[in-house]
C-alpha positions as CSV (number, residue, x, y, z in Angstrom):
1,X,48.8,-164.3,-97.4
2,X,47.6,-167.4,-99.3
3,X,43.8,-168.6,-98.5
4,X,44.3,-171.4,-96.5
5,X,45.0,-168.8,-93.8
6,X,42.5,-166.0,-94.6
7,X,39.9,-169.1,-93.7
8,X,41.7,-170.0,-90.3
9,X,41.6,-166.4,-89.6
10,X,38.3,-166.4,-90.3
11,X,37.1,-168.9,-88.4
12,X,38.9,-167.6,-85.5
13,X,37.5,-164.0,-85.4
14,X,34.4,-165.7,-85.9
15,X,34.7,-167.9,-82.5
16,X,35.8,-164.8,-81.1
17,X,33.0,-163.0,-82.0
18,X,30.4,-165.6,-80.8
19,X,32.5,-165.6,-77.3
20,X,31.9,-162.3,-77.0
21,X,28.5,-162.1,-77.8
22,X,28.0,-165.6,-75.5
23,X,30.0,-163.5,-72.7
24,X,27.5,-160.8,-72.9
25,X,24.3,-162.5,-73.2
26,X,25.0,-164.5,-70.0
27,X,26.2,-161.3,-67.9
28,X,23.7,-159.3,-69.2
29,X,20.5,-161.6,-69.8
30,X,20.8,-164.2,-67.6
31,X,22.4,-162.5,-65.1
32,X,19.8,-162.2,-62.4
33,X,18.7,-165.9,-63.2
34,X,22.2,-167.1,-62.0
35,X,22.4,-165.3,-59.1
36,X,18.3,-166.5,-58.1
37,X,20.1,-170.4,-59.1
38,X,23.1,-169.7,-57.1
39,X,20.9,-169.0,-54.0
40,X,18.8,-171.8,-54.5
41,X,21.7,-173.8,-54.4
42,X,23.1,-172.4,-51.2
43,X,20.3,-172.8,-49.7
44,X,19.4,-176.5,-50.8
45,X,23.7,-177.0,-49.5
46,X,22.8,-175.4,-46.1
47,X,19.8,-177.6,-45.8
48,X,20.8,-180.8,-46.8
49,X,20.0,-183.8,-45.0
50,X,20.5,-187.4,-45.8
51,X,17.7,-189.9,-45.1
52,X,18.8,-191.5,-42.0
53,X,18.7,-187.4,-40.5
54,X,15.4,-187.1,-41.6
55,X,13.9,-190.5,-40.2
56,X,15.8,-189.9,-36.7
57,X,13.7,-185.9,-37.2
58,X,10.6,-188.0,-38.1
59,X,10.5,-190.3,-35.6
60,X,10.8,-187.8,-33.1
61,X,8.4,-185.3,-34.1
62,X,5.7,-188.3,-34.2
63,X,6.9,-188.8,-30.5
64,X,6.5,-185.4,-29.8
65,X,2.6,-185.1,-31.6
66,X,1.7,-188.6,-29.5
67,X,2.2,-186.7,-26.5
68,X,0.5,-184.3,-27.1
69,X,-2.4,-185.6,-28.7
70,X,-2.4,-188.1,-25.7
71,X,-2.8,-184.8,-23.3
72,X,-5.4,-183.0,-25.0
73,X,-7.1,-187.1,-24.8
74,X,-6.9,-186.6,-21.5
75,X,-8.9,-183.7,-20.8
76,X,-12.4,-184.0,-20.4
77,X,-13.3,-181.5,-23.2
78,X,-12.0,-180.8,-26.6
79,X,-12.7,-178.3,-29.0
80,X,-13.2,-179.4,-32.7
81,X,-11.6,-177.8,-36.1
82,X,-14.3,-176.7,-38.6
83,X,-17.0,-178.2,-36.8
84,X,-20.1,-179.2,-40.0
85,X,-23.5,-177.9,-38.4
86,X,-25.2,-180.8,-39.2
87,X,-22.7,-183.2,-36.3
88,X,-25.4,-181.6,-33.2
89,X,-28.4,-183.5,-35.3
90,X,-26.1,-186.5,-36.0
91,X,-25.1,-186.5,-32.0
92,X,-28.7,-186.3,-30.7
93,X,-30.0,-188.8,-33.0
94,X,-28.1,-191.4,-31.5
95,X,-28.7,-190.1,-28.2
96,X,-32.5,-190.3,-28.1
97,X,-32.1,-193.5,-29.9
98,X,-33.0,-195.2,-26.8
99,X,-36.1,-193.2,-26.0
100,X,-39.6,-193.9,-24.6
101,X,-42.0,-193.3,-26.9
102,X,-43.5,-190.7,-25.0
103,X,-40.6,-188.7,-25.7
104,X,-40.1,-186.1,-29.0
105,X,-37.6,-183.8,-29.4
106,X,-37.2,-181.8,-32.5
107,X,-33.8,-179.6,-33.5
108,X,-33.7,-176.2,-35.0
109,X,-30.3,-174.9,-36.4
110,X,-30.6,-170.5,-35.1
111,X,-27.3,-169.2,-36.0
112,X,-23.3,-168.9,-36.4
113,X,-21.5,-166.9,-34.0
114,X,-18.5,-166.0,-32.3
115,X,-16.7,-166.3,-28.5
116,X,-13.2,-164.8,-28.6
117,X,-10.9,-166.9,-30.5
118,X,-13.1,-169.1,-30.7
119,X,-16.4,-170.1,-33.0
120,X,-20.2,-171.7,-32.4
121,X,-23.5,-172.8,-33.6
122,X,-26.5,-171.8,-31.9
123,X,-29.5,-174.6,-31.9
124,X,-32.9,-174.7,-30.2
125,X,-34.3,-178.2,-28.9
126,X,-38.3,-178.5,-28.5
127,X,-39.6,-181.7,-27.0
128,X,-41.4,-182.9,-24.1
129,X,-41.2,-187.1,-22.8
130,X,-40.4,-189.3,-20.0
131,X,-38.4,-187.1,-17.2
132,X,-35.0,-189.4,-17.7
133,X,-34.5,-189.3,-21.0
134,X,-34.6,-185.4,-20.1
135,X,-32.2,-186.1,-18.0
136,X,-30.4,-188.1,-20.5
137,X,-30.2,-185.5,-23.0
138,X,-29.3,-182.5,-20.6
139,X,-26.8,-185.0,-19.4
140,X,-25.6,-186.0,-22.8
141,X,-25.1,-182.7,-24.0
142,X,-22.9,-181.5,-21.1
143,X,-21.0,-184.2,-20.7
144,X,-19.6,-185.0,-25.0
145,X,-15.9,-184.8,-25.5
146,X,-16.9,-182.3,-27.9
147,X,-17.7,-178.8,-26.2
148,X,-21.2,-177.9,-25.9
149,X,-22.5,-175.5,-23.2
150,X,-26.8,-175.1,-22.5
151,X,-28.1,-171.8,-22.1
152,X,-31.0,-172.0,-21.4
153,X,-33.7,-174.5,-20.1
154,X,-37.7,-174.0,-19.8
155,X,-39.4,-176.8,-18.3
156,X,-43.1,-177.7,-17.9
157,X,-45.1,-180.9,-16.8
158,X,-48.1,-182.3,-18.6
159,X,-50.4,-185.2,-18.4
160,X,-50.9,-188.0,-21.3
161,X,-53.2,-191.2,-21.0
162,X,-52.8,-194.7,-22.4
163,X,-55.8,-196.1,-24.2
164,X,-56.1,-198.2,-21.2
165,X,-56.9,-195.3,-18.7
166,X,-52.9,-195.2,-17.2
167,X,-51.8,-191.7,-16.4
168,X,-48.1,-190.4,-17.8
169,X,-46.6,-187.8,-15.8
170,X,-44.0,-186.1,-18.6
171,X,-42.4,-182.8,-18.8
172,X,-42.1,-180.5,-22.2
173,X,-38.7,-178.8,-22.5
174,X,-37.2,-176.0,-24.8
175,X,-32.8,-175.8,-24.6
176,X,-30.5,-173.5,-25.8
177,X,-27.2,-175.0,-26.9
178,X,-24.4,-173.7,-28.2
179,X,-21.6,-176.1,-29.5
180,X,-18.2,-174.9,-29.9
181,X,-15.5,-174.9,-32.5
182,X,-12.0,-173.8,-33.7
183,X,-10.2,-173.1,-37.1
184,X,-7.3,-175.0,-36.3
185,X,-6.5,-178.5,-35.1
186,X,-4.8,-177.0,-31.6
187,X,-7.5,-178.1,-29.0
188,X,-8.8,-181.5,-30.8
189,X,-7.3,-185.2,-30.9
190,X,-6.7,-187.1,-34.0
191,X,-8.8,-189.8,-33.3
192,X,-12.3,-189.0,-31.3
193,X,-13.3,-191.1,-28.6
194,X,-16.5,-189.9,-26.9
195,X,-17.4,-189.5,-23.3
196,X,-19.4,-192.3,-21.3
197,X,-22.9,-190.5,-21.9
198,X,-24.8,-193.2,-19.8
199,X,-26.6,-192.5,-17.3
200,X,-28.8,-194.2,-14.3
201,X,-32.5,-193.8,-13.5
202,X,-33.0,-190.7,-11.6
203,X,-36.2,-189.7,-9.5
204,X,-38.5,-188.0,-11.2
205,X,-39.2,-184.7,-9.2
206,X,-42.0,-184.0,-11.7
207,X,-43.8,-186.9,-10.7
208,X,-46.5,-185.7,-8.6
209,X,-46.2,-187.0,-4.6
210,X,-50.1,-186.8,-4.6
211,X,-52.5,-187.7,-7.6
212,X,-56.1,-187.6,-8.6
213,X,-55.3,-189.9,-11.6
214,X,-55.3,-193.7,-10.4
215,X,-54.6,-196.1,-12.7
216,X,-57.1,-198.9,-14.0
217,X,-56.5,-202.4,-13.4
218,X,-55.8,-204.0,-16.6
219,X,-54.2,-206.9,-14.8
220,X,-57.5,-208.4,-13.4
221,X,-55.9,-208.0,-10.1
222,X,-57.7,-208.2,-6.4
223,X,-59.5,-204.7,-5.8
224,X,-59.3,-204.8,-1.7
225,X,-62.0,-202.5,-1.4
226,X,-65.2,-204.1,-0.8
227,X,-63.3,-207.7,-0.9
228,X,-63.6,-210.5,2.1
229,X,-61.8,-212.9,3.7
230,X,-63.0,-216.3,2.9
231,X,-60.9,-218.8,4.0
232,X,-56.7,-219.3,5.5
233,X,-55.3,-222.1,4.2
234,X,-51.1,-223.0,4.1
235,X,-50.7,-222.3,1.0
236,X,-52.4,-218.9,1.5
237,X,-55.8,-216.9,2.0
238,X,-59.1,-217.0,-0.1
239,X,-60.2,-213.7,-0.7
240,X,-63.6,-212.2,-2.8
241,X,-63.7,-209.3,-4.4
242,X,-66.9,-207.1,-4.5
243,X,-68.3,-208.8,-7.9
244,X,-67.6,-212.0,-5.9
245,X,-64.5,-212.9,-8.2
246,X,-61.8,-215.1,-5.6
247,X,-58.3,-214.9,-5.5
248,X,-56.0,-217.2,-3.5
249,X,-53.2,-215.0,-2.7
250,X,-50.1,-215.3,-0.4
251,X,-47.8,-213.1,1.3
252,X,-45.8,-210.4,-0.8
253,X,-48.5,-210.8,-4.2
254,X,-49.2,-208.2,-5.5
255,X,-52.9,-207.0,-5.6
256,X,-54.7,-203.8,-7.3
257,X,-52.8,-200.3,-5.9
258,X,-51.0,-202.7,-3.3
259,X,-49.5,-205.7,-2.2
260,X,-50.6,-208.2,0.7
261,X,-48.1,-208.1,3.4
262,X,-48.5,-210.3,6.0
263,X,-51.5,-213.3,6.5
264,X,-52.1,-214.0,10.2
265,X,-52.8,-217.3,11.0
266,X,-53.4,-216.4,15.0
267,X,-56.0,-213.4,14.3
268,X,-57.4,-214.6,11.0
269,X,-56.6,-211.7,9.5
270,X,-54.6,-210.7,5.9
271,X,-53.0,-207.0,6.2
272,X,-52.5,-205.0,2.7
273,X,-50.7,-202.1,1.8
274,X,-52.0,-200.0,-0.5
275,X,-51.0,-196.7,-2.7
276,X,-53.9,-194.9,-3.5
277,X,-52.7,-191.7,-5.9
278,X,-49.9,-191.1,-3.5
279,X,-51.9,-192.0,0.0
280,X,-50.6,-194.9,1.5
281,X,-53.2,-197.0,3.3
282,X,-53.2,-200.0,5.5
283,X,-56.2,-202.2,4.8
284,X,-57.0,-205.7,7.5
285,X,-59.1,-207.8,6.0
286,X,-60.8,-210.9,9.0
287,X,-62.5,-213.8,8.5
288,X,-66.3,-213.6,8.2
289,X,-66.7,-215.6,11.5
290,X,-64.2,-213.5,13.2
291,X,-66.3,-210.6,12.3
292,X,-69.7,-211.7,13.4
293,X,-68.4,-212.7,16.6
294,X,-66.8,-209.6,17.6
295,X,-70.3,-208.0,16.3
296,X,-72.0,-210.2,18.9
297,X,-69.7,-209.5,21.7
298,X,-70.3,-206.2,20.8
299,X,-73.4,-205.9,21.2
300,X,-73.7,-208.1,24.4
301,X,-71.7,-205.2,25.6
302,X,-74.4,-202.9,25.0
């Protein structure tokens, strides 16, 4: 055997050798990654979609997500997904933006608790103001898209004066409020749109029906008590108060407590209606004549 074939025989034992030690390191080291590969790829085959599949899916799951977000729109109430405590101050500050300045209400964050599957933060409002923007807030609070639920109310009246002398009839107020949240996106809209929160002027059934406190007349208007009648004229009647202070006044102006309702031109009398805390009072006023003769006749009489 010359040498030329010693080397080819060499060279193949060697490639036979690295074969076999190639065959063995891919059976036995990387067998288990192959077979992990192999199942990746069956699975990726068995999955496979091409793009115009997936936009048709697309398409219709946005369909399907519109409708529903559109139902849960719908109802009057939603519950929010990992609700920030601080949203309650956010919402009532731009409810009581609006406010008298008679009314203050102050927020105090309690506590975080629990109501079967769902979640909710506990706060405590102190305040006290003008009867409808109470109403107003009570309203507000009830009403949000967001769920919130009062408690508890306490409710007081109380009595404030203007540096003028004018009596406020207001009422103090302490609420429990609890407003609710979920952990998941299942009872909330994508895009929040809030209730209609607005509300009318109400009557105030604090406002007492009879009243000790009468307000002052910072308008300079006609006090009818003590005034006279001093003259009817077309245009209206002359009338002096009791510092001797004349008004000429007409039908339907409005006067101190009152208004004057009707000028008689027949009688030569001016009728006025008047609110005095609560006690409504017809007041006639007649001519100063008018009155001296019926004193006469009177006491001719006698």
């Amino acid at each position: 055997m010359n040498r030329k074939v010693k080397s080819t025989l060499g060279l193949v034992g060697l490639l036979i050798l690295i074969l076999l030690i190639g065959g063995a390191y891919i059976l036995i080291f990387q067998r288990g990654t192959i077979k992990s590969d192999q199942k990746k790829l069956a699975e990726l085959k068995a999955n496979h979609y091409n793009t115009e599949q997936l936009k048709v899916q697309l398409l219709a799951l946005e369909k399907k997500a519109s409708v529903l977000d559109s139902i849960l729109a719908k109802r009057k109430f939603n519950i929010p997904q990992n609700l920030s405590s601080i949203s309650f101050f956010n919402f009532l500050n731009k409810v009581s933006e609006n406010f008298s300045q008679d009314t203050q209400t102050d927020v105090e964050y309690l506590d975080q608790k629990s109501d079967k599957d769902f979640l909710y933060y506990e706060y405590k409002i102190n305040g006290g103001g003008d009867y409808n923007d109470l109403y107003q807030l009570i309203y507000a609070i009830e009403q949000s898209k967001e769920l919130k639920k009062i408690k508890n109310v306490t409710l007081s009246n109380y009595i404030t004066t203007d540096k003028d002398g004018t009596p406020n009839f207001l009422v103090s107020y302490t609420i429990l409020v609890d407003v609710y949240f979920s952990t998941n996106n299942r009872f909330s809209t994508t895009e929040f749109v809030e209730n209609n929160l607005n509300t009318p002027p109400i009557y105030d059934v604090f406002y007492p029906l009879i009243r000790n406190q009468i307000p002052p007349n910072v308008n300079n208007l006609l006090d009818v008590q003590g005034a006279k009648l001093l003259a009817l004229i077309p245009e209206g009647a002359f009338i002096a108060d009791s510092k001797g202070n004349t008004y000429l006044l007409w039908e339907g102006q409005q006067v101190y407590l009152g208004y004057l309702t009707k000028i008689d031109y027949d009688h030569n009398t001016v009728s006025f209606i008047l609110n005095k805390g609560g006690i409504i009072e017809k007041v006639d006023l007649e001519l100063e004549k008018e009155s001296a003769n019926k004193k006469n006749i009177r006491e001719k009489i006698k």
